[in-house]
N, C-alpha and C positions, 0 to 999 in steps of 0.2 A: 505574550507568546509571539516574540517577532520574527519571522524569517531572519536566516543570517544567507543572503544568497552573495556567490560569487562564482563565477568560470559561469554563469547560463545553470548554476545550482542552486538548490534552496533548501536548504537542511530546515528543518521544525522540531523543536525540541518540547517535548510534553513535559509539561514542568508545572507539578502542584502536590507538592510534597506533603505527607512522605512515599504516596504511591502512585502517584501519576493519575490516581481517579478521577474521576469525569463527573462534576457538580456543573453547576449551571453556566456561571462566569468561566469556569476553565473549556468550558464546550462552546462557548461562546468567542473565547479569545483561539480557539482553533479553529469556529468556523471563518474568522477573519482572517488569519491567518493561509486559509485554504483558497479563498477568495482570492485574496491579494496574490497569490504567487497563481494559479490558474489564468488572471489577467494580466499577469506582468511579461509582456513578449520574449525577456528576456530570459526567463527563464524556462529552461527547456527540460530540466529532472527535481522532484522534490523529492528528498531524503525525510523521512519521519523516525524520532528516536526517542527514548526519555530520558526528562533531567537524571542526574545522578547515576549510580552504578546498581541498583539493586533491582527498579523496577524501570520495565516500558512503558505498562499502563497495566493497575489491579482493576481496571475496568470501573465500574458505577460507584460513584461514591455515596455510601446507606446514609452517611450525616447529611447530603442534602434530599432526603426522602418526601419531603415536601415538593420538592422538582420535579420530581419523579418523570409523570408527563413528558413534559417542558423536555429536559434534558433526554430522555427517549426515542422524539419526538423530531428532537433535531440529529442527536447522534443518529436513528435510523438511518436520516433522509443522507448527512454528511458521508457517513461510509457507504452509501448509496452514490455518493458521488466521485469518492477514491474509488471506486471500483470500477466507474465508467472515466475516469478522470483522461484527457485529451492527453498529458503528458504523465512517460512514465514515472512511477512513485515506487518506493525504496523503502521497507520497514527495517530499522534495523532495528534488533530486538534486543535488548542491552540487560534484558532481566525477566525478571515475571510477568507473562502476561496473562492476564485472567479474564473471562468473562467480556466486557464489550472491551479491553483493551486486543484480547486476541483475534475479536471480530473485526477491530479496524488494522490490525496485520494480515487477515486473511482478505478482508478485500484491497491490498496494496498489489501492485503486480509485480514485485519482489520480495524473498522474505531471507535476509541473511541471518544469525541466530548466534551469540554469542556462545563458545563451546565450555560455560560452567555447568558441571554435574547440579549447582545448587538451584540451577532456574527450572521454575516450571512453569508451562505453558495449559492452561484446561479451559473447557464452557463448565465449570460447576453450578450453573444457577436451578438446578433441580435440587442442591443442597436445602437452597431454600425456599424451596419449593415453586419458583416460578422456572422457565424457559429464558432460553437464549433471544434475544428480542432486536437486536440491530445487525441481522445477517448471519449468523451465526448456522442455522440447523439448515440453509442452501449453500455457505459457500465451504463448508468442513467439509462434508461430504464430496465436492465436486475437487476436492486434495487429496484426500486420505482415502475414500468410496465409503461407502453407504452404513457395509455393517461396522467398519472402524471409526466412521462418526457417531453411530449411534451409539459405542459403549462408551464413549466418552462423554456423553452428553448424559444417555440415561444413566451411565454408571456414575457420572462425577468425576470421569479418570485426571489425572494429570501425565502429563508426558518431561521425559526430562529432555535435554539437548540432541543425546545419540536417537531416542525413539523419536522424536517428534522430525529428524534428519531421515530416518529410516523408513516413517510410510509415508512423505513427502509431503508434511508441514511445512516444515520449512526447505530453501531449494540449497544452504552453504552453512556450514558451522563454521567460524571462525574464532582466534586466537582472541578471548576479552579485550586483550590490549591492542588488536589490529581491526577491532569489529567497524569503529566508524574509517579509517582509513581505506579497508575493502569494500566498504558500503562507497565510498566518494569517490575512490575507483571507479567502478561500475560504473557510477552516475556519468564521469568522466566519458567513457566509454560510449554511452549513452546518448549524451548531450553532446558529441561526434557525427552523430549520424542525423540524418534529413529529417528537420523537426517537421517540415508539412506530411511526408510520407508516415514519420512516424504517426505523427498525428493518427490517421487514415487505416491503418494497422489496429490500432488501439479501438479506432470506433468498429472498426469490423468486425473484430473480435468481440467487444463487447454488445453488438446487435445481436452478434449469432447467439450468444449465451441467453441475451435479456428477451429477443424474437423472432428466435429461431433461426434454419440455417437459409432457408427461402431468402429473409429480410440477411441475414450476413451475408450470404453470397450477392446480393443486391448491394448494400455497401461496398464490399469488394471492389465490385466494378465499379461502382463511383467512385472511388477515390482512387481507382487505377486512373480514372478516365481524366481527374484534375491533377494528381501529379505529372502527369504525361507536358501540362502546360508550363510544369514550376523551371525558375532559374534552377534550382539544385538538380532538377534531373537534366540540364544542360552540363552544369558543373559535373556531376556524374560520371556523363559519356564521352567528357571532354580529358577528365581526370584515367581515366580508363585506356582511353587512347596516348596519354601523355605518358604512362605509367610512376601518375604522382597519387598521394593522399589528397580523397577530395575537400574542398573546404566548403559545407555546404552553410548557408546565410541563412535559410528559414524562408527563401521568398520564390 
């Protein structure tokens, strides 16, 4: 599962056919995967998407049930870390996502959504009778609110493309055949603007969530306080005044 990064991007393709599920080695070559682009400077947006046309990710894979744990254990902790992640990440959602695959698009901090009527997006694991287990029944809710996560979770619901668009699952529907080009867009867009500032956004946002608004608004101001020093917010005020596109470095 290698990174294909280029422009300051890094697309990730979930690839373990035929449903993108998540067994031990495939959780494995994405936590590598996550690593490698989090530490490569040069990369400033990660795009996440699944191999092939039908699915994102059907979430846990029951053939390796043996893993269980293991692969649990790690998924938790990994979309514990796309959600706090320094640089912004990009799901693009190419097909069905089910179960722990829709809980690592919910904790992406973009979710574009291909507009086929045939994809569905659900937490079904009350089907079988356990719960949602790697983020899933905190970060549904904090999208959709409280009682539209909970029918979906206790009821088993699925949502198709328009609904899951309509109580803001996802944030864009887009054309099948334009999904990853809108998706590299964005990134585009994205990996534009002041990677340290961004940075510093991203963590403040996610203190507030994970420890309150006391410790965000404390972030806040630290990262006000070290952008203040960076070349880009030179480049900035300099770009401002010239009335050009800034070109900001990351330094």
């Amino acid at each position: 599962m290698q990174p294909e990064i280029k422009d300051n991007i890094a697309l990730i393709r979930i690839d373990h056919p035929p449903a993108n599920a998540w067994n031990l080695s495939t959780m494995q070559a994405f936590s590598r995967a996550v690593e490698q682009v989090k530490t490569d400077a040069a990369v400033r947006v990660v795009v996440i998407t699944g191999a092939g046309e039908k699915f994102f990710s059907a979430g846990f894979d029951v053939s390796d049930a043996a893993n269980t744990e293991a692969i649990s254990n790690i998924g938790r902790d990994l979309w514990r870390q796309i959600d706090r992640f320094p640089k912004p990440t990009i799901a693009a959602i190419n097909g069905y996502a089910m179960g722990g695959g829709l809980e690592l698009a919910l904790a992406c901090h973009f979710r574009l959504l291909a507009d086929n009527p045939k994809i569905k997006l659900g937490l079904t694991e009350l089907n079988l009778g356990i719960i949602p287990g790697w983020g899933g029944t905190q970060r549904l809710p904090r999208l959709v609110g409280r009682t539209k996560a909970l029918e979906m979770i206790l009821l088993s619901q699925t949502l198709d493309a328009r609904a899951a668009f309509d109580c803001g699952l996802v944030d864009r529907l887009v054309p099948p055949a334009h999904l990853l080009d809108d998706a590299m867009t964005m990134a585009q867009q994205l990996a534009e603007r002041p990677p340290v500032a961004v940075r510093y956004v991203l963590e403040a946002f996610s203190t507030g969530i994970y420890e309150g608004l006391d410790q965000g608004l404390l972030s806040e101001a630290e990262g006000a306080a070290i952008v203040r020093q960076t070349e880009d917010r030179e480049e900035g005020f300099a770009a401002f005044k010239e009335k050009r596109k800034p070109q900001f470095s990351g330094k």
